[in-house]
C-alpha positions, -999 to 999 in steps of 0.1 A, spaced: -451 688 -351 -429 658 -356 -413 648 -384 -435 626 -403 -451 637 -429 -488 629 -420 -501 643 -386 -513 620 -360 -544 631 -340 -555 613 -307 -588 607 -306 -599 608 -264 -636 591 -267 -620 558 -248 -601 580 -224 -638 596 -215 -657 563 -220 -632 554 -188 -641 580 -170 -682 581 -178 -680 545 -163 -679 562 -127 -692 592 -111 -659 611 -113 -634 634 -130 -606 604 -130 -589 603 -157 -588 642 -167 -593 646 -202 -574 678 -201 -543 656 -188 -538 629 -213 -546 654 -241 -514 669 -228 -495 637 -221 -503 629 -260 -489 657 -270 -460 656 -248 -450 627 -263 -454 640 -299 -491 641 -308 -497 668 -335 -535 673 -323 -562 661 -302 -599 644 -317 -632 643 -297 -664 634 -312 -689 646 -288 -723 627 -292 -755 639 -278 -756 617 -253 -725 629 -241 -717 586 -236 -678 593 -235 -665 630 -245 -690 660 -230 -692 692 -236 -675 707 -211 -645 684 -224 -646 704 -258 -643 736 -241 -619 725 -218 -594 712 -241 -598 744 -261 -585 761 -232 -551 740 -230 -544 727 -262 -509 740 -281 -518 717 -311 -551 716 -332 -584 699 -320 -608 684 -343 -639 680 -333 -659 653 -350 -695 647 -357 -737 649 -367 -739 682 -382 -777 677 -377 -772 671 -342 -797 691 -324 -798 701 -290 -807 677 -262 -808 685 -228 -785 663 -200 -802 641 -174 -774 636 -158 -760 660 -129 -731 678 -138 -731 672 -172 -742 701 -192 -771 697 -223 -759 696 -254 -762 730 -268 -764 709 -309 -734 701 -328 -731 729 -348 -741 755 -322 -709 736 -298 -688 738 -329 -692 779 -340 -681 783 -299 -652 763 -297 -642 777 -331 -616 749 -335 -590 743 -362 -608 714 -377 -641 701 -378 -650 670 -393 -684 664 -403 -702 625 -399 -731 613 -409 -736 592 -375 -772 592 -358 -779 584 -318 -782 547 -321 -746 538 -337 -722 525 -316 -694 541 -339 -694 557 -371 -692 534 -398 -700 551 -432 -692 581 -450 -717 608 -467 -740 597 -495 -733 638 -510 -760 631 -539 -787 629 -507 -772 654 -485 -749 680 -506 -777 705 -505 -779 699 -470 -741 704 -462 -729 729 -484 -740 760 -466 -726 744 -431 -693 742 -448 -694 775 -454 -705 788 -424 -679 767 -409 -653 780 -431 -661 820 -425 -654 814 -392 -619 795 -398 -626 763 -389 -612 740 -418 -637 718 -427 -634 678 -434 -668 652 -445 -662 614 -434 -664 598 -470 -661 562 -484 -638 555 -512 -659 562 -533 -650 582 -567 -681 602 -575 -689 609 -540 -652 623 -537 -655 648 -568 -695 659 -552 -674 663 -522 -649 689 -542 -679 705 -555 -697 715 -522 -662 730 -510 -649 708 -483 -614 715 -476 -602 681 -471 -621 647 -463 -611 619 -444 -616 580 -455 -635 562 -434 -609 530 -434 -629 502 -416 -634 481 -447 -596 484 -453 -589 470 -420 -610 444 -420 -592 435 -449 -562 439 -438 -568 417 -407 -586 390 -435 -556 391 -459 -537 358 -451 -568 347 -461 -581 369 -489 -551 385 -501 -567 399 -531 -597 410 -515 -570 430 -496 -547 446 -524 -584 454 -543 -591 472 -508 -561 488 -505 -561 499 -547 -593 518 -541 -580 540 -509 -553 545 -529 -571 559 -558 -590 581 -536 -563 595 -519 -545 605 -557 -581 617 -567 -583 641 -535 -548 655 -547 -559 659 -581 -588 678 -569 -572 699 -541 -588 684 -517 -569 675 -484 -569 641 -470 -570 626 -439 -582 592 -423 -595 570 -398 -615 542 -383 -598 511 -367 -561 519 -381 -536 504 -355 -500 497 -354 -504 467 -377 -523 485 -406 -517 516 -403 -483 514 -423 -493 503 -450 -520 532 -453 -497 553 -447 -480 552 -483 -513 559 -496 -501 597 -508 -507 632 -501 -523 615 -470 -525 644 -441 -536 631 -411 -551 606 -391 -569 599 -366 -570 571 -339 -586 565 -307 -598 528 -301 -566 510 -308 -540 537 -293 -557 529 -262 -554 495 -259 -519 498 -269 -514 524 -243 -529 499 -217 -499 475 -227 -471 501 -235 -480 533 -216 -501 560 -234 -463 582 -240 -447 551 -260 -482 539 -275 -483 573 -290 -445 570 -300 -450 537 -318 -479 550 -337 -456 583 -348 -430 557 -360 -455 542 -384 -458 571 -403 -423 583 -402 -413 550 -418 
């Protein structure tokens, strides 16, 4: 691990959107999961959907394989099985049944469905605790550490200590967009940026781990950053356009510096 104090996890989905576009292997997933970390990545993200549009199964269980730094693996934990119409793509076996054989270090449960083109909203807990808390620990006996996708959202972060999660990570799009707004609406930002603030000191209070993600880049992400106790995050969409313009090595490299800073 580097020396920052919150861990940086490269999400791949726009490294395997790349390669879904064609009928081919190019680029290996395998490879620029090991580039990123070659260049100081603390762990790899995936977020295999059903419809396998970008990272597939086989990806998940081929990363497991390589990786020398922990894989999260993101998404529905009501995902059910689906099988592949496409050749040499294997079905989906259902998220949770993909996540108990890949056993990795982190799993981070979404409440995305099929028809979002990105996740974009964190757990309502009074609908779905019940529903969750018996995943968690299933998840949990099997030493996987366990993180929900929440707003920041008070009450939903103290349901979200009482069904067990070990951590949870914000899902930071509305903070973005207000960062990216704030020349504009500067105190429509600092309100934005007050409330992931006071659910990041809540999560500490609580003993619950925290970690991040959704549209942070090398603009925002600095700022978050001081938000504390704050463990991880993770990024995919913009580290990949930056790697497009810098090289994936020093896109990574600039994105390490942020939270070093």
């Amino acid at each position: 691990m580097t020396s920052s104090t919150t861990a940086l996890s490269v999400n791949l989905n726009k490294i395997a959107l790349i390669r879904n576009s064609r009928d081919t292997t190019y680029p290996s997933i395998t490879r620029h999961a090991q580039m990123c970390i070659d260049a100081g990545a603390d762990g790899i993200t995936v977020h295999p959907r059903p419809d396998q549009r970008h990272i597939r199964v086989d990806d998940c269980f081929d990363l497991a394989k390589i990786l020398t730094v922990e894989l999260n693996i993101e998404g529905n934990p009501f995902a059910p099985a689906t099988k592949s119409t496409r050749q040499n793509v294997s079905d989906y076996p259902g998220f949770i049944e993909l996540v108990k054989a890949i056993k990795p270090a982190q799993c981070t449960l979404v409440p995305d469905d099929q028809h979002q083109l990105t996740s974009d909203h964190g757990f309502d807990l009074k609908t779905s605790a019940d529903k969750l808390a018996p995943i968690i620990e299933e998840l949990q006996k099997l030493g996987i550490r366990v993180s929900l996708f929440m707003d920041p959202d008070i009450e939903q972060i103290r349901l979200a200590k009482q069904i067990n999660t070990d951590r949870i990570e914000l899902y930071t799009g509305p903070y973005a967009k207000a960062y990216e707004d704030k020349a504009h609406r500067p105190e429509q930002f600092e309100d934005s940026f007050k409330q992931f603030y006071r659910s990041g000191e809540l999560a500490a209070d609580l003993d619950l781990g925290l970690n991040a993600g959704h549209d942070l880049n090398l603009h925002n992400l600095k700022k978050f950053a001081t938000i504390p106790n704050l463990l991880e995050v993770s990024i995919g969409h913009a580290l990949t356009v930056d790697a497009i313009e810098q090289g994936l090595a020093n896109a990574v490299r600039a994105y390490q510096l942020c939270l070093s800073t």
